[in-house]
C-alpha positions in Angstrom: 0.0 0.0 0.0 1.3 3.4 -0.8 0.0 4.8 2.5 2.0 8.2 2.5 5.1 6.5 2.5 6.5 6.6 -1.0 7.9 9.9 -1.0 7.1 12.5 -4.2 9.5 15.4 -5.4 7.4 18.3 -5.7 7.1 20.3 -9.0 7.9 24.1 -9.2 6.2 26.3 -6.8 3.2 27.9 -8.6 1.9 23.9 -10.1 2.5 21.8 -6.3 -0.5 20.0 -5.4 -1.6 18.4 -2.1 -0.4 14.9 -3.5 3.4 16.3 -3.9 2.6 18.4 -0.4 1.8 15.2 1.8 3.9 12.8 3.2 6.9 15.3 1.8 9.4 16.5 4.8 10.0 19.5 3.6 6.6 20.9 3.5 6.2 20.5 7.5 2.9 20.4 8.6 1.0 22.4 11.6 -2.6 23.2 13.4 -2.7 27.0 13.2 -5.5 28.6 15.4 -3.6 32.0 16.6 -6.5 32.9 19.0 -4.8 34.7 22.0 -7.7 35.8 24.0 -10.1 33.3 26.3 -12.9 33.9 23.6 -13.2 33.0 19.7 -15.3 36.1 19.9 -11.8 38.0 19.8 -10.4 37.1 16.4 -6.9 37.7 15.9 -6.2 40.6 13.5 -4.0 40.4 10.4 -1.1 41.7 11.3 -1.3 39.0 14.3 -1.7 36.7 12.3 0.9 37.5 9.7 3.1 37.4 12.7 2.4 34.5 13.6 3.2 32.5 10.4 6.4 34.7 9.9 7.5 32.6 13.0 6.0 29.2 11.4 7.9 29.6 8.6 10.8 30.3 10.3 10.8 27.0 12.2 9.8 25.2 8.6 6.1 25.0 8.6 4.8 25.1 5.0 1.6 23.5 5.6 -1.3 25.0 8.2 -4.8 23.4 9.3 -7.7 25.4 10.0 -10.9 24.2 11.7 -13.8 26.2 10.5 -15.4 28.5 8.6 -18.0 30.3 11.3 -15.4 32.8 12.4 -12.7 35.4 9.8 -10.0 33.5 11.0 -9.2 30.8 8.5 -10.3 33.7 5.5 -7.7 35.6 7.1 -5.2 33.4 7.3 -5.6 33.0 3.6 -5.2 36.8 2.7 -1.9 36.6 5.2 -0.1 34.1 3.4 -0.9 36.0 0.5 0.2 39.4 1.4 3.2 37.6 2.5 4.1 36.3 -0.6 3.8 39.8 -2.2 6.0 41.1 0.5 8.3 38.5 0.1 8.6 36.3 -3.1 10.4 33.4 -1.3 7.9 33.1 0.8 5.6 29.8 0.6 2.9 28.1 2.8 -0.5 26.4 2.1 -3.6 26.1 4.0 -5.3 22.7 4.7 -8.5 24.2 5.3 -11.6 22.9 8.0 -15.0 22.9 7.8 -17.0 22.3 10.6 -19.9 19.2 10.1 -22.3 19.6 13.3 -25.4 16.9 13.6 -29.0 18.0 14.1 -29.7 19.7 17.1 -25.8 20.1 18.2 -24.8 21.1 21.6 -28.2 20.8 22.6 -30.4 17.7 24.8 -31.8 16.9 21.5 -29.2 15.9 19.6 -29.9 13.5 16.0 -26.8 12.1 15.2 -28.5 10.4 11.9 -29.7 13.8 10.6 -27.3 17.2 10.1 -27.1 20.9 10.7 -27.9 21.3 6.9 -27.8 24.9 7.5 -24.2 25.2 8.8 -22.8 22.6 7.3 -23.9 24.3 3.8 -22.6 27.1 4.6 -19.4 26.0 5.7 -19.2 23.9 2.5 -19.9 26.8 0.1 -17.3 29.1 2.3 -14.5 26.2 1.0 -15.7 25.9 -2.6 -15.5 29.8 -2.5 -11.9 30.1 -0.7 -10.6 27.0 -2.5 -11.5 28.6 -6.2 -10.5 32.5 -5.4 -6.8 30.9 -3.7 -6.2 27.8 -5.7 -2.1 28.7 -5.3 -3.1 28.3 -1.1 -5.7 25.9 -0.5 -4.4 22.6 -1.1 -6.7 20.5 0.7 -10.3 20.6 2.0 -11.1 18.9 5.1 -14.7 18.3 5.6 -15.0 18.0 9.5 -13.0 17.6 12.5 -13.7 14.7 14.7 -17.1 14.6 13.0 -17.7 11.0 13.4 -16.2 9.4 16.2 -18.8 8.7 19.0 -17.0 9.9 21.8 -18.0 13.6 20.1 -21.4 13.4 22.0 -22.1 16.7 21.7 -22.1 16.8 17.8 -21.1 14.1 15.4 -22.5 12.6 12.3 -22.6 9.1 10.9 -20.6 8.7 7.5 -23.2 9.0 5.6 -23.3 13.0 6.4 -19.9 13.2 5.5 -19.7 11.0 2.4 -22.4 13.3 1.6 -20.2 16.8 1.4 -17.2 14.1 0.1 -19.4 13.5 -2.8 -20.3 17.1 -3.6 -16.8 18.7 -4.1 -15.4 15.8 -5.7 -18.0 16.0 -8.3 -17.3 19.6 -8.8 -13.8 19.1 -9.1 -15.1 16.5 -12.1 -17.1 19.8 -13.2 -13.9 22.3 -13.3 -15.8 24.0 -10.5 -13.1 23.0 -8.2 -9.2 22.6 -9.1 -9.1 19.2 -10.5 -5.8 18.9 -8.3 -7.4 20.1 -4.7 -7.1 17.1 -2.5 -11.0 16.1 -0.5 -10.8 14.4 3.1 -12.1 14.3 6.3 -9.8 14.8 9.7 -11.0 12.0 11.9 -10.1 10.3 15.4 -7.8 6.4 14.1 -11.2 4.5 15.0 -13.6 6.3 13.1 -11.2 5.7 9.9 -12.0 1.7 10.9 -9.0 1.2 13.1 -11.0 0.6 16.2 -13.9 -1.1 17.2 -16.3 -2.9 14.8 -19.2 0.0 15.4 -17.4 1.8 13.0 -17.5 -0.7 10.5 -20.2 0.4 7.9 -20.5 0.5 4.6 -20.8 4.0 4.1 -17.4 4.3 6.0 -16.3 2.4 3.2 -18.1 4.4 0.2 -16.1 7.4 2.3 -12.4 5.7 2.2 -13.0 5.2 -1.9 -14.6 9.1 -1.9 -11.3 10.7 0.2 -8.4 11.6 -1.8 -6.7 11.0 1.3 -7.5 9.7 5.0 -6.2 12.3 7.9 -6.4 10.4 10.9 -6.2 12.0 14.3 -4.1 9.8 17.5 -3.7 10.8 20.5 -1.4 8.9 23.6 -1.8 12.2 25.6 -5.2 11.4 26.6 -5.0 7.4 26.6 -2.6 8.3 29.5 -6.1 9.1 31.6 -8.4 7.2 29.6 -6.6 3.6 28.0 -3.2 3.6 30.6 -1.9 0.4 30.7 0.5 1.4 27.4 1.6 4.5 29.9 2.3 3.1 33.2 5.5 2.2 34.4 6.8 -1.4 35.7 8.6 -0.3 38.8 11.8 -0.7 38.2 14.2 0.4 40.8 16.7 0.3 38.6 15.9 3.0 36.4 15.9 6.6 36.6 13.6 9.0 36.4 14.9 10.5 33.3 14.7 6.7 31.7 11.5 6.1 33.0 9.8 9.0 31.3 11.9 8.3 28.6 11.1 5.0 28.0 7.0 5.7 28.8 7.7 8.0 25.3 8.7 5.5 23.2 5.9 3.6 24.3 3.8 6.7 23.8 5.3 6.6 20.3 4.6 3.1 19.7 0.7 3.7 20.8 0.4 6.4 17.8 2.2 4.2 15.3 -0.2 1.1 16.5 -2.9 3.6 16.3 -1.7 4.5 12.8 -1.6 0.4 11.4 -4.8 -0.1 12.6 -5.9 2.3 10.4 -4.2 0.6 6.9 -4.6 -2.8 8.3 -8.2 -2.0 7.9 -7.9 -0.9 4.7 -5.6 -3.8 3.4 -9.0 -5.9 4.8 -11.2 -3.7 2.5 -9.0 -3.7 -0.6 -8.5 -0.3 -0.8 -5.2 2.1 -1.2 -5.4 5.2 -0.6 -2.9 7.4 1.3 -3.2 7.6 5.1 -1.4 11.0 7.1 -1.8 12.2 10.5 -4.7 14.9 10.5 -3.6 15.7 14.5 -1.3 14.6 17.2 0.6 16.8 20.0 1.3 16.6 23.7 -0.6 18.8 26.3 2.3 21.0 28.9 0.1 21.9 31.5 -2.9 20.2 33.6 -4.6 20.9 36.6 -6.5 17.5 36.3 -6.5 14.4 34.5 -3.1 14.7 32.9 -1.8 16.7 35.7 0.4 15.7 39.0 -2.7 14.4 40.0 -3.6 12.7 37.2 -1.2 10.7 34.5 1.2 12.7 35.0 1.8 13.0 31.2 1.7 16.9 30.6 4.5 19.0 31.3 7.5 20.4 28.4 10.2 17.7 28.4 7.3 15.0 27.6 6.1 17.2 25.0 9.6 17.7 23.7 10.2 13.9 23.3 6.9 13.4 21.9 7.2 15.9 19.4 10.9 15.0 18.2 9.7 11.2 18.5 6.7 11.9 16.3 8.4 14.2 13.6 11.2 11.6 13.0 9.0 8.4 12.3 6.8 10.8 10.2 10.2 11.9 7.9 11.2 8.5 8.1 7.8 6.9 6.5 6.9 10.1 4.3 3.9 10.9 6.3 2.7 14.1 6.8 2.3 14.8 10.4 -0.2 17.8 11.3 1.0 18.6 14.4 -1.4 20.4 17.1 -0.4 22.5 17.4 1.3 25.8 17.3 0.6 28.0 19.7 -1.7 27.3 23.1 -5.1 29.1 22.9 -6.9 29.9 25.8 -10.4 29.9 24.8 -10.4 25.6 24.7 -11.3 25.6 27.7 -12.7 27.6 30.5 -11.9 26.2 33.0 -8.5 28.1 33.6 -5.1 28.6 32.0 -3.7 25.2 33.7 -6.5 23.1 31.7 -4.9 20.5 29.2 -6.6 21.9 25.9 -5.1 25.3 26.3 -1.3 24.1 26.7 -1.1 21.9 23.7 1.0 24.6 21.4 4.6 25.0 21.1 4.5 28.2 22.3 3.1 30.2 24.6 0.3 32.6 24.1 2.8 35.5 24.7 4.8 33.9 22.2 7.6 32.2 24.6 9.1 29.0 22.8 8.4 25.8 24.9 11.3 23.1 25.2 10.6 21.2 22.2 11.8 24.1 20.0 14.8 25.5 22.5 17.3 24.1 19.8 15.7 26.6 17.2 16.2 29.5 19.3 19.7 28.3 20.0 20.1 28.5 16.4 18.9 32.3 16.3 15.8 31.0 13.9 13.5 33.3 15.3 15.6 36.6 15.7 13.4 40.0 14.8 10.3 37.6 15.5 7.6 38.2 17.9 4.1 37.4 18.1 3.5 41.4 18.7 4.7 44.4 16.6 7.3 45.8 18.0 6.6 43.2 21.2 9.6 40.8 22.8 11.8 38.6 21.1 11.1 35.0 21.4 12.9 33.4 24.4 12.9 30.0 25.9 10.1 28.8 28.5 11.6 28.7 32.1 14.3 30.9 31.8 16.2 28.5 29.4 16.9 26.6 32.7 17.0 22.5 31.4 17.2 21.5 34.8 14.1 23.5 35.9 12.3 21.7 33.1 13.2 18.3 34.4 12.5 19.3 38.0 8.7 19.9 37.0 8.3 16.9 35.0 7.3 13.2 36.9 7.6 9.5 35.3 4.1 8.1 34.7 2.9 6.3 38.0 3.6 2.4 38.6 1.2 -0.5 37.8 -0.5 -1.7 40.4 
């Protein structure tokens, strides 16, 4: 199966397509939300934006995800990459854009998880088609839904019918010429929902969707099995071990959950007769929890877990040509209101006020991000706890033992 794995060279700038993009290492992949206040109500403006992505692209990133079309940030994203390409001619970066697919009666008590929001889910639809045709040089890929199907999305998903549905529509425009024939159609999904888990997800319109996709973009996350699946993360106590290769060990474990995560997926596939290219639609590693995650918890979140995850994950990814969409890039602290120490607003890389977390301390070694800031005329980016390693260490624990 070709899986993402078989590398392509890309063509010239202004003719690259989402198939040359994917599973290519140097088009680095990222989620790009930029939201810095503890509301999506307060969008980030332009210029913040266009910061923000200077930065991205200094550390690499040529490919960002978006997750919907209700708000002006993914448009705007859009008109910053191109105003920086006029600014700068070197300058490249596509967009992997979201739409949001909600079920009848979402984030309500009466919820119909057979039926849709046919109202926003058309209008997030036509938003893409619209975007995709007047930025065909930008929008690479349309992603219809985020963790749209899987059940455990109570509050809102869809069966695969819904999202075969929308599938269907823009890959018969694209047959039309109302699309670009080369824009690449998928869905961004949790490993089970793509048929790597149980057999609930097993249906046959999950299989009309895998032959519909251009591409599957499969979401896996270790983080929260630590709290909710642990026997992969807890420790065997060993006395003889360290605490550094205890939590070091309890990565590569964590690694070898997403990767198993990952062949579940194309096993399932291999089972259907099907191949079609599989990336990584979302993985990442939370820093900070007050709860389940927390010292009281897993205790999987802190910086120099984060740090191994990431370096873990972005090395098997460039080793098996697949594109990894990492989540994400900065943390954003409207996720979750429950404070700033809540897991889902400490997954980025950096900081809200733009400080570089662990994982990318080498990079600012290197001077990569010098004249950068998240703020016009704001700070330079520095390193997370003073650049102190040890301090970084002290705060982090090794997973607890098995009873």
């Amino acid at each position: 199966m070709s899986c993402g794995r078989e590398q392509k060279q890309p063509q010239k700038e202004t003719t690259i397509t989402a198939e040359e993009i994917l599973g290519n290492s140097d088009y680095p992949a990222i989620s790009y939300g930029g939201y810095r206040a503890k509301s999506r109500e307060i969008q980030p403006t332009l210029t913040e934006i266009k910061n923000d992505l200077r930065i991205l692209y200094a550390m690499g990133i040529r490919l960002v995800r978006t997750y919907n079309l209700q708000y002006e940030h993914a448009p705007n994203v859009i008109k910053a990459i191109e105003a920086l390409k006029r600014e700068n001619g070197s300058f490249e970066m596509y967009v992997m854009l979201g739409t949001w697919i909600d079920c009848k009666g979402a984030w309500t008590e009466v919820r119909d998880h057979s039926s849709e929001n046919l109202k926003n889910n058309t209008s997030e639809i036509k938003k893409a088609i619209s975007l995709a045709n007047q930025y065909p040089q930008i929008v690479k890929i349309i992603a219809v839904g985020n963790e749209s199907m899987v059940h455990w999305a109570e509050a809102y998903y869809v069966t695969p019918e819904i999202i075969l549905k929308w599938v269907n529509h823009l890959q018969e425009m694209k047959k039309e010429g109302k699309l670009p024939s080369d824009l690449w159609i998928t869905s961004s999904d949790n490993f089970a929902s793509w048929g790597g888990g149980d057999n609930s997800y097993h249906k046959e319109a999950l299989t009309q969707l895998i032959q519909a996709v251009d591409y599957l973009s499969i979401h896996t996350y270790p983080f929260h099995d630590t709290h909710y699946n642990p026997s992969f993360w807890e420790t065997d106590n060993e006395a003889t071990e360290s605490k550094k290769e205890k939590i070091e060990t309890a990565m590569d474990r964590a690694l070898a959950y997403a990767v198993e995560q990952y062949n579940a997926v194309e096993k399932y596939l291999e089972k259907l007769g099907i191949d079609k290219p599989i990336h990584i639609g979302e993985t990442g590693w939370s820093t900070q929890s007050k709860g389940l995650y927390g010292n009281n918890g897993s205790h999987a979140a802190d910086e120099f877990k984060q740090a191994l995850y990431y370096h873990k994950m972005q090395l098997w990814s460039k080793e098996n040509n697949i594109t990894n969409v990492y989540f994400s890039a900065f943390d954003e602290p409207w996720k979750d209101p429950n404070g700033p120490l809540a897991s889902e607003n400490n997954f980025g890389l950096f900081t809200v006020e733009g400080k570089a977390k662990y994982a990318l301390w080498p990079l600012v070694d290197k001077s990569t991000f010098n004249g950068l800031s998240r703020e016009e005329n704001g700070p330079p980016i520095q390193k997370t706890f003073e650049g102190n390693k040890q301090h970084v260490f002290d705060q982090s624990q090794p997973p607890k033992t098995k009873k």
